[in-house]
N, C-alpha and C positions, 0 to 999 in steps of 0.2 A: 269508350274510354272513361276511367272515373276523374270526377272534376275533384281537381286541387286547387291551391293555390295558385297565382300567375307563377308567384319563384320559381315554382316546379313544373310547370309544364314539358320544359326539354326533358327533365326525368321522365314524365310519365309518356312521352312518345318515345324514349329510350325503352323502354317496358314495355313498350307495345310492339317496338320492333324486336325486339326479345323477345317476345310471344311468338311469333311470323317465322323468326328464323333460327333456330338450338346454334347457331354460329356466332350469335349477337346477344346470349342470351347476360355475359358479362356487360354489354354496353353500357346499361344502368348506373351498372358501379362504378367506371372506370370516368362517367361523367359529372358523377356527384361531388368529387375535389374539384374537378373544371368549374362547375356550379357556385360552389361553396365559394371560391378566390372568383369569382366576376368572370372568368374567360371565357366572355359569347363569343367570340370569333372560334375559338375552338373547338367549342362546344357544336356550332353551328358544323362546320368541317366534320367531326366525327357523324355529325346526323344526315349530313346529306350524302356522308359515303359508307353508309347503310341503311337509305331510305329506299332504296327499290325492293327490298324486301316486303315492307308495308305495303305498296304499292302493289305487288305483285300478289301477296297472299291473303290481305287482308280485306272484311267486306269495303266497298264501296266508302259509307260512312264512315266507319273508322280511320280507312288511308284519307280520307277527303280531309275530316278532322285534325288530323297529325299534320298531313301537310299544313292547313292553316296556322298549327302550335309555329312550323319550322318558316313560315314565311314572315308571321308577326316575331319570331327572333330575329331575322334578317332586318327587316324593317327597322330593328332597334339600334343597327350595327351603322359605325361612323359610315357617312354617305358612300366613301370611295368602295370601302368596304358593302355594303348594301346593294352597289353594282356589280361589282362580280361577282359575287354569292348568287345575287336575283339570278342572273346569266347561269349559274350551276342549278340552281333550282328548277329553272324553264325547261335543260337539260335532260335531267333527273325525271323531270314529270312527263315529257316527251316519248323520251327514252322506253320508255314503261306502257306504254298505249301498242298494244299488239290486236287489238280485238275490238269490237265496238262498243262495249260495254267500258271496256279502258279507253274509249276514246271520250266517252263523256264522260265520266271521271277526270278525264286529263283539262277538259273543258273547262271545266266547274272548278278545278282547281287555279289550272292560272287565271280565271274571272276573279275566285277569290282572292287570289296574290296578287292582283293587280290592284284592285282596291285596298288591298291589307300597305302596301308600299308607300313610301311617302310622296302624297302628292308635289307632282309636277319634277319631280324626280327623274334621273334618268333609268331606274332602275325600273319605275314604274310605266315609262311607257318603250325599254326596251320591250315589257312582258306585252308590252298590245302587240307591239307589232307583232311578236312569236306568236302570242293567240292566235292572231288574226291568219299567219299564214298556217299552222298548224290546223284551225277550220275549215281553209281551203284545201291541203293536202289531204284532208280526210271526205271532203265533200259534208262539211257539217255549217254550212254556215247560214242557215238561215235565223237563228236568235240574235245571231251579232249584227248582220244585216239590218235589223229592223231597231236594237238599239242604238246603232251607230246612224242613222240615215242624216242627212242633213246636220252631222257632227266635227265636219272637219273640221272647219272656222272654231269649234268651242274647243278641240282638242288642240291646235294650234295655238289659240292664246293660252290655254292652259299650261302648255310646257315650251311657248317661247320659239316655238319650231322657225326654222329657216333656212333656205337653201337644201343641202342636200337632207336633213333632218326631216324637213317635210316632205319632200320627194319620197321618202324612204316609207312615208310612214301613207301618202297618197298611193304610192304603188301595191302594198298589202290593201290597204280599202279597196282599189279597185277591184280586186279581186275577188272580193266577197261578195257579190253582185252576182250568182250564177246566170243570169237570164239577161242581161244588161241593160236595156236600154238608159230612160234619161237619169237615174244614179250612177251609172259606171258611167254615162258620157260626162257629167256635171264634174266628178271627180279627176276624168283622163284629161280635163279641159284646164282645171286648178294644175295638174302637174304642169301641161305646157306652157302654161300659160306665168311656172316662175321665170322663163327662161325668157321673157317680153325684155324688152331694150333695158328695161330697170333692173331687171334681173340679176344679172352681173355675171352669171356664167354662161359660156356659149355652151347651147345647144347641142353640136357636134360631140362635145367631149363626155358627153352622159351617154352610160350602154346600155337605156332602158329608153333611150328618147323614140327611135325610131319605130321600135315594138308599138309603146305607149299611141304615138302618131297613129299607125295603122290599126291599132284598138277604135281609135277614136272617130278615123273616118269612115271604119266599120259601121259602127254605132249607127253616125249621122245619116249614112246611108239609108242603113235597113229598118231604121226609129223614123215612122212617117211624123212623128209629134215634135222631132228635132229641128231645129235650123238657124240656131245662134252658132258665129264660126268664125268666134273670138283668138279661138287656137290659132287659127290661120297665118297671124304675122309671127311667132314663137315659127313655124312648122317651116315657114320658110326658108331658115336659118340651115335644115335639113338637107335643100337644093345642091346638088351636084353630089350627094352621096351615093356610092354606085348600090348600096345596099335598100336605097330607096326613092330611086330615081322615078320609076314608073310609077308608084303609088304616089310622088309627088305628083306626078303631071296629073294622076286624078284628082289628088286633093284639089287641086290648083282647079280643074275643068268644073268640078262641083260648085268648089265655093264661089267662081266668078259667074258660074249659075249660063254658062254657054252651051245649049244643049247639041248643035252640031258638032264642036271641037269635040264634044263627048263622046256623041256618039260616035265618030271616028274612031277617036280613043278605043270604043269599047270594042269595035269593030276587029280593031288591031293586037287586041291584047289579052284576048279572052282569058289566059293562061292565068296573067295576073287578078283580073277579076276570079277567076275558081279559086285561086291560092288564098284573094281576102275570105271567099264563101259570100262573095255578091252576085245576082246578077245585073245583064245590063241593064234591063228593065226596072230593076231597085234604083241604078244610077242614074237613068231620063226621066223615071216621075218622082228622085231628089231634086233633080236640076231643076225642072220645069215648076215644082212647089217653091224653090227659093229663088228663080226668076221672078214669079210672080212677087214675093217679099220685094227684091229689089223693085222693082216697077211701082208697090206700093209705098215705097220709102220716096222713093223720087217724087211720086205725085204731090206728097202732102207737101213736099217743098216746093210746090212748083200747084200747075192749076186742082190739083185734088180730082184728077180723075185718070183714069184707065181708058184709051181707045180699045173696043178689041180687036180690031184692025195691027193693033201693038203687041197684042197677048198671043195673038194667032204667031207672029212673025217670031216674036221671042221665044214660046214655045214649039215653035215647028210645029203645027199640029193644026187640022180641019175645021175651016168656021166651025163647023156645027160639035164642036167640042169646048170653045170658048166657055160657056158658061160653063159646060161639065165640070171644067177644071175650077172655076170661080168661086165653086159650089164647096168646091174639094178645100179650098185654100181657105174658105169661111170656117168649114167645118173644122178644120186641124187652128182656128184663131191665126193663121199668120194673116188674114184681109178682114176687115169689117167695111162694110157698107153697103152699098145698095146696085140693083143692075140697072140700066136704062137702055131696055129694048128698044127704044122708039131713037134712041139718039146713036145705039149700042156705045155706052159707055160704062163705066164702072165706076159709083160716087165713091172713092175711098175715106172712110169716117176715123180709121183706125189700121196701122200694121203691124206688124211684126216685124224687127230688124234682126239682119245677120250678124253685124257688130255696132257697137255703140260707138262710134268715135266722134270727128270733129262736124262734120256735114249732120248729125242727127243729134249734137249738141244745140246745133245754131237754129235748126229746124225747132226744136223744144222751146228754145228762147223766144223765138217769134209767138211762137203761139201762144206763150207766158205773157209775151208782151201784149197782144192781141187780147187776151182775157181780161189784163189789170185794164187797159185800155177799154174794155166794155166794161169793166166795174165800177168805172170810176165816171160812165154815162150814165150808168144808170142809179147814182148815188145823185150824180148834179140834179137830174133829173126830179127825185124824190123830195131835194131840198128845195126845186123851184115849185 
């Protein structure tokens, strides 16, 4: 395209789309009074209901560029107005992606028109969300994935999100995660976890809650690096829905980390473990890894060790695999410390919790208190 002035720009994407298509080849003219008298709304309307032309015929760079001319007029239009246009825009651009050459073109342009939008705008992150699901209906989304990672919080305060806004906008991200593990789960956990007592909407009445749930305890399952299961009081909320009654009683088996209830469970339900694409054996060495979490949360509140005499019983499994598993729970960071062959005990130095609430407040506090309490011996000390 030849660069003009900004005034003229919708002219010169009128003349480009007039190039693309001998049916458009008036639009030029019939926009240059719209121009002349200020009617960007109009203006804007006439070009986006003959923009698939461009789109359709023109290289790459040229419709990319046009598009940008039509999304910075958008962007100039009063806010309410800037909303539904974006919304015909995203359409328009969508619409047009039949090929995969047109799919990233399509890309690249709502990227551009997301940025072009005025921040924090609804117009601007209506277009993420459409991005975002548009990359996944086409299986394109590994660029979004890796700029969006660890972004929800900065897009959240960005445009104010809350309640179903964020839900809406957490359910496209999760998405974008083709391989899932701790990004899709970190993400499935923010959804449930609006719906916690503060929340203010119940659980029940949302038609992505249940999906979202079984994403999630998919995840924790088969992700041996997971075992934070903060969702859990949100998920509860879920109990007695006949649409997920049995995947609760697994939730439920996992997170209280009971490995015979489980495996019963799994015994009896195999249908439903094939249906999540678990097996049982994914769900006894979950259990048995966030047993041990538990066991190491209780110690530190209490004498700071593990019998394996304890370890043995709560994971159902043969002395001579205790340490195997201690070894295991080191290695994935949920246990830090040391073994004691000679006493068979386990120092715990360090664990990993399944949720942070009031019992692992009070436990922090002591040991806060315990620390200032050495620091302040060993300062008398220094001054005697």
């Amino acid at each position: 395209m030849v660069e003009v002035s900004n005034e003229d720009l919708c002219l010169v994407l009128a003349r480009a789309i007039g190039t693309c298509d001998p049916a458009k080849v008036d639009l030029e003219k019939s926009l240059e009074l719209l121009v002349a008298q200020g009617k960007a709304t109009e203006v804007v309307t006439a070009l986006l209901d003959s923009v698939q032309a461009l789109l359709s015929k023109a290289s790459p760079s040229d419709a990319e560029s046009g598009m940008s001319i039509l999304a910075h007029a958008i962007a100039k239009l009063p806010e309410e107005n800037c909303e539904a246009f974006a919304s015909k825009f995203v359409s328009a651009a969508t619409a047009a992606s039949t090929s995969e050459d047109q799919t990233d073109l399509t890309l690249a342009v709502l990227v551009r028109a997301y940025n072009t939008f005025p921040p924090s705008s609804k117009a601007r992150f209506n277009t993420l969300v459409a991005c975002l699901d548009f990359a996944v209906s086409k299986k394109k989304t590994h660029g979004l994935a890796s700029a969006l990672k660890g972004s929800s919080e900065v897009i959240k305060k960005e445009f104010k999100l809350e309640g179903d806004d964020f839900r809406v906008f957490l359910l496209a991200l999760s998405k974008v995660y083709a391989k899932g593990g701790k990004d899709t789960y970190d993400i499935l956990t923010q959804y449930l976890m609006t719906f916690a007592p503060a929340g203010g909407k119940d659980i029940k009445t949302d038609p992505n809650a249940t999906d979202i749930a079984k994403r999630a305890v998919v995840e924790l399952i088969k992700c041996p690096q997971l075992f934070k299961c903060d969702f859990f009081e949100a998920v509860k909320g879920l109990e007695g829905l006949s649409s997920f009654g049995k995947v609760f009683e697994l939730t439920k088996a996992v997170v209280e980390s009971d490995v015979k209830k489980l495996d019963a469970f799994c015994g009896s339900n195999k249908t439903v473990l094939s249906d999540l694409g678990v097996t049982a054996e994914q769900c006894i060495d979950k259990v048995r890894l966030l047993a041990l979490a538990s066991m190491g949360a209780a110690a530190q509140s209490k004498a700071g060790e593990i019998l394996y005499s304890d370890v043995k019983a709560s994971l159902d499994i043969p002395e001579d695999e205790v340490e195997l598993w201690l070894i295991k729970a080191i290695g994935l960071k949920i246990l830090d410390g040391r073994m004691d062959q000679l006493h068979q005990t386990f120092k715990v130095q360090k664990t990993a919790y399944k949720a942070f609430g009031g019992l692992e407040w009070s436990t922090l506090n002591d040991k806060l208190g315990k620390m200032d309490a050495n620091i302040s011996n060993v300062q008398t000390k220094l001054k005697t």
